[in-house]
N, C-alpha and C positions, 0 to 999 in steps of 0.2 A: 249422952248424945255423941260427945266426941269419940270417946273407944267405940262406941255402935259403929259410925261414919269408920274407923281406921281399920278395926273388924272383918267390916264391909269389903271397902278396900282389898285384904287382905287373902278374904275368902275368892274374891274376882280372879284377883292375881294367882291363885293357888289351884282356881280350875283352868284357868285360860293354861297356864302353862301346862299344867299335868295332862291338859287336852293335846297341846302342842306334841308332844311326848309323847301320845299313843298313836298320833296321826299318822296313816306314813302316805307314801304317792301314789298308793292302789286305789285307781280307778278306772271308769271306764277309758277314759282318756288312756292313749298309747305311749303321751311322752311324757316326761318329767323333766324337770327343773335343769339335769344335770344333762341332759342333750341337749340343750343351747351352750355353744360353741363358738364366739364369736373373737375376730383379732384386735377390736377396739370394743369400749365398753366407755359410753362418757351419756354423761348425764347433770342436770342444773337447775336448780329451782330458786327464786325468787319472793319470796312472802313477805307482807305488811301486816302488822296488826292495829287496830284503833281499836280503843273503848274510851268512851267519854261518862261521866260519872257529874248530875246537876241535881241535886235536889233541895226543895225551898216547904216550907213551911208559911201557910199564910204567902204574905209578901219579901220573905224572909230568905235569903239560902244558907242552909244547913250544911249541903257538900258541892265543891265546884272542883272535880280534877280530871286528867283525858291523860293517857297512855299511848305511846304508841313506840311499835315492837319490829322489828326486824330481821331476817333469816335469810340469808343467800348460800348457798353449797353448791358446788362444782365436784366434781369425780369425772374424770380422765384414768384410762390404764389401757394399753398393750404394748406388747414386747417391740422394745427396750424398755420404753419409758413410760410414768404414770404421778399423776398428782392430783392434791386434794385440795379443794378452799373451802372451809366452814368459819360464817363472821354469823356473827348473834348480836343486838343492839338492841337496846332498849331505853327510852326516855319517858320520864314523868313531871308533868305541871301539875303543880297544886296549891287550891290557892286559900289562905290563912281565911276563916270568915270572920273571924275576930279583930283582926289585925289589918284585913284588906289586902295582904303582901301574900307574893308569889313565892314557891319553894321550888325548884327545878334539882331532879336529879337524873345521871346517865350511867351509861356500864356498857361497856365494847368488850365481845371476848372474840379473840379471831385464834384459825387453826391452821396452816399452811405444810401443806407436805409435799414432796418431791423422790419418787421411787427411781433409783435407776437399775434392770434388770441385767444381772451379769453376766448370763448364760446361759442366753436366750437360745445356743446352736444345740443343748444340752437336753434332753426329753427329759430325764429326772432331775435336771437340776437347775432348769429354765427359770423356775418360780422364785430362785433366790435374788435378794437385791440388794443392796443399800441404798442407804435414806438419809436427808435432811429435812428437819422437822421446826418450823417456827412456830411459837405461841406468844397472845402478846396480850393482855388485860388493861382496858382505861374504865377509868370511875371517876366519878366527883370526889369522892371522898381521899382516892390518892396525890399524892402530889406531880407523879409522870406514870406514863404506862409502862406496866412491867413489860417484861420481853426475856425471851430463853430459847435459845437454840438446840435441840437433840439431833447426833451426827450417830446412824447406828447401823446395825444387819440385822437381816432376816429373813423371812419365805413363809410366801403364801402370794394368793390373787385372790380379786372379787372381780365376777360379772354381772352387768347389768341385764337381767330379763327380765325388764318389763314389757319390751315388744313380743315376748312369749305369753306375759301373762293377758297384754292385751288379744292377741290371736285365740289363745283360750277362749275370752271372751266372746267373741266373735263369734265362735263354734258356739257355744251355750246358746246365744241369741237364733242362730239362724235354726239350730235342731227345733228351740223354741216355738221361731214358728214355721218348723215344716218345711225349712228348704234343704235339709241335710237328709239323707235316709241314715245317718251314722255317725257315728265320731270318724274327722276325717285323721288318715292314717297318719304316724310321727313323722314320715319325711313331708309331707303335705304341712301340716303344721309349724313346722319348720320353717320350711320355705316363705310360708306366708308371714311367718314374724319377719322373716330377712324383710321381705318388700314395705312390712311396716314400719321396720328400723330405717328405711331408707328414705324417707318422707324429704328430708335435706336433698337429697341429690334430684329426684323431681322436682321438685320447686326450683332449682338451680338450670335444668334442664330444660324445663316448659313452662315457666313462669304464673302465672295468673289460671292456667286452664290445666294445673301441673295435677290437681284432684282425678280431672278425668281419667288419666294415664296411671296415676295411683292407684285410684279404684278396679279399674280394666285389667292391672295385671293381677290383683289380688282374686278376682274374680276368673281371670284364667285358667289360676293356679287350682283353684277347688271343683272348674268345671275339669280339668283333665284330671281328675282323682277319679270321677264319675260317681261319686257320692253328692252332687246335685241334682234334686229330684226335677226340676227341669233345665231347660240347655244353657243355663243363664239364672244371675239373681232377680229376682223379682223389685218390684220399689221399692216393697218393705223391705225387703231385704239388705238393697244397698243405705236406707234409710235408718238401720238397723247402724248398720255398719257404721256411716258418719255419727251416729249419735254416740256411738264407743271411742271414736277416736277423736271429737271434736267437741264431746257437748263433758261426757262422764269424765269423772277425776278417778285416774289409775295410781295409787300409791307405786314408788318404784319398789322393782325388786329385786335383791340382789340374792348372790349366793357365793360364797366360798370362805376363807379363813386364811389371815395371817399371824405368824408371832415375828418379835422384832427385839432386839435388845441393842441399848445404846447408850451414849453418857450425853448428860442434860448439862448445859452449862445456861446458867444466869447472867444475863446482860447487862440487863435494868432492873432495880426494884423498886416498890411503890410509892417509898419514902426516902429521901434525900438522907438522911441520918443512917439509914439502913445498909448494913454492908451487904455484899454478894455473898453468896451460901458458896462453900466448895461444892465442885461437880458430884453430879449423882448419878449412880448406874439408875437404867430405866427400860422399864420391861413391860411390853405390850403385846395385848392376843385379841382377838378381835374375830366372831362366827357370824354369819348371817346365813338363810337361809331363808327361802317361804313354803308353806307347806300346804297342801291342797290347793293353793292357787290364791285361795282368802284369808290365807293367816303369812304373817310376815315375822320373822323372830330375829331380834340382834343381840350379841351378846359384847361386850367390851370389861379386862381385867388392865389396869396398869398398878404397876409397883415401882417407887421411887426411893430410894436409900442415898445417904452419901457415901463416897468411897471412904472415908475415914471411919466411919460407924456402920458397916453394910448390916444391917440388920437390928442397929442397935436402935436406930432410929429411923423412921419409914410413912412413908403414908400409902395407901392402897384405898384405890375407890373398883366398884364395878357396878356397871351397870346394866339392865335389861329392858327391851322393848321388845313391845308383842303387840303387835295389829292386827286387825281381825275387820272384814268387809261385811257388817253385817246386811246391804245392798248398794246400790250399785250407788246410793248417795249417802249411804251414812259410813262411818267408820268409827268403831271403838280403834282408843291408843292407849294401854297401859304400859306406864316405866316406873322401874323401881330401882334406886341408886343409894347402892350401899360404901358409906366411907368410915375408913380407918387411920388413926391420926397418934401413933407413937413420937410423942419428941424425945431428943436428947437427954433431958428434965423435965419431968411431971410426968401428969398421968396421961395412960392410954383413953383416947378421943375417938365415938363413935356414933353415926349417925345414922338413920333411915328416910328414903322421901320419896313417899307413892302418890304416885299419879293418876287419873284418868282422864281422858279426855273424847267425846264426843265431838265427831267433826259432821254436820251437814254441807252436804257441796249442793250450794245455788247457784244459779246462771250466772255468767259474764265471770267466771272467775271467782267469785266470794263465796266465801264458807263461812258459818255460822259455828265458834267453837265453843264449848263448856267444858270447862274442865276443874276437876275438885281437885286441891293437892293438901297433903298430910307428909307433918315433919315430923320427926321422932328421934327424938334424945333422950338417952338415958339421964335419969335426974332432974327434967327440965320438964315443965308442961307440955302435953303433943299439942301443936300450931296448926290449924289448918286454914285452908281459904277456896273459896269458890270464886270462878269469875267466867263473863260468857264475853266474847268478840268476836268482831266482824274480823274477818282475816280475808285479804287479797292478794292472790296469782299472779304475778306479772308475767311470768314463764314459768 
């Protein structure tokens, strides 16, 4: 049953990507990903998770434990300057049925980045930068949280186009029901993401009745294209409209790529006995992209050696995420994270951990997640686990 389930697994991940692959941005749609242009690109999300876990036998309880999970990410980037906050947190009660006593454990992993762009007056050479890089890990099980600095260079950019891929949207809906005679043209498109990226500055502008003036110029902008089939949006239509950008949940979407190379030094380690590792060179490349609008793909390699053993001893993880909208409330999310673990002494360490996850998005913000995960080590039993939670949006 378990190779079936990893099998499974394996076969999803190997069409979904291979589909990725042959996809390209031919449609009927005029624009593509790579005409959103924009000088700031920032973005933020907020998640909670609970699951709670009671079960009783008779008058009896068998299992009594609750979880609950954490995610905040910030992305900021344009010329000069750019940075990243990714925290992940995670706590568990549970409580002994045997014993009556409580077992509590936790785990903080946080990711702090700071780009500063060096040449920015430069058309080809705009996109170089250097970077500092914080990471910092707390658990129960250590004695203080690690912590590591990386100070490095590199080049590349990512922009955020989810205001393009929700304007997409928007098109789909309204051809849907008949108020478009056509796909409206890629400057028209365009434009109408700009006014959906701008949601903050209306609100800032007209406060309370800041929607009206939102919606007015979005509507402007597609009656002067003259692909509305009448002089104006209909109810349904503007009804249409708020239900895309108020009610449905838009995964963001990014697109570009950077490499980065830098030297890692160790701060803290997780144990008080434990001395500090010499510095390690450290090498990161990072692709995103989405492809027809409903598929989203990330790619992340990093490679870590110390300078005394460059190669002798390393570890390399990579990972891949691929999302896919299979409607406008459900979401497949497959990731598959592959790591490599050469020490000093011993043997070469190497792992596999796939993913799926099924996301429903329900009103007020909560989603409804299941997701199966399978672990894979050579030599060692495959592990797997299923679990379903509520997950909430705060932003």
């Amino acid at each position: 049953m378990v190779k079936k389930c990893v099998y499974t697994l394996l076969g999803i991940s190997l069409v979904l990507f291979g589909t990725t692959l042959v996809t390209s941005d031919v449609s009927a749609q005029e624009v593509s990903v790579t005409d959103y242009q924009v000088p700031v690109s920032a973005a933020d999300r907020l998640l909670i998770d609970f699951s709670m876990n009671h079960a009783t036998m008779g008058s009896n309880a068998t299992a009594s434990k609750g979880n609950v999970g954490g995610i905040y990410k910030r992305f900021y980037d344009s010329l000069p300057f750019g940075y990243s906050i990714d925290i992940i947190g995670s706590g568990l009660l549970d409580r002994n049925i045997e014993t009556d006593a409580y077992d509590t454990n936790y785990q903080i992993n946080s990711d702090v980045g700071v780009k500063k762009y060096l040449m920015e007056n430069n058309p080809f050479l705009r996109d170089s930068f250097g970077s500092v890089r914080a990471t910092s890990d707390m658990s129960k099980a250590y004695d203080r949280p690690t912590s590591a600095v990386t100070l490095g260079m590199g080049y590349g950019r990512f922009i955020d186009a989810t205001a393009l891929a929700k304007a997409v949207r928007i098109e789909a809906f309204l051809m849907k029901e008949g108020e478009l005679s056509d796909h409206l043209p890629k400057d028209v498109i365009l434009e109408l993401s700009q006014i959906i990226k701008r949601e903050d500055e209306y609100k800032d502008k007209f406060g309370e009745i800041y929607k009206k003036e939102w919606y007015k110029d979005m509507e402007t902008v597609m009656t002067e294209s003259g692909f509305l089939q009448e002089e104006g949006l209909s109810a349904i239509g503007v009804l249409r409209i708020e239900e895309i950008l108020e009610r449905e949940e838009i995964a963001d979407r990014f697109y570009g790529w950077d490499v980065a190379l830098g030297s890692k030094f160790d701060i803290t380690t997780p144990y008080t006995d434990q001395e500090r590792s010499i510095a390690h060179l450290d090498v990161t490349a990072s692709y995103a992209r989405p492809i027809a609008w409903q598929w989203q793909i990330s790619e992340r390699l990093s490679i870590n050696t110390p300078f005394d053993s460059i190669g002798g001893a390393f570890s390399l993880s990579l990972s891949s995420d691929i999302s896919y909208e299979l409607s406008n409330r459900i979401d497949l999310r497959l990731r598959h994270l592959f790591r490599l673990d050469k020490p000093e002494v011993g043997n070469t360490e190497s792992s596999h951990s796939l993913g799926a996850s099924f996301i429903y998005y329900i009103e007020n913000n909560i989603n409804l997640v299941a997701t199966q995960q399978v672990e894979i080590v050579p030599d060692e039993d495959i592990a797997t686990n299923f679990t379903v939670v509520f997950n909430y949006r705060i932003f």
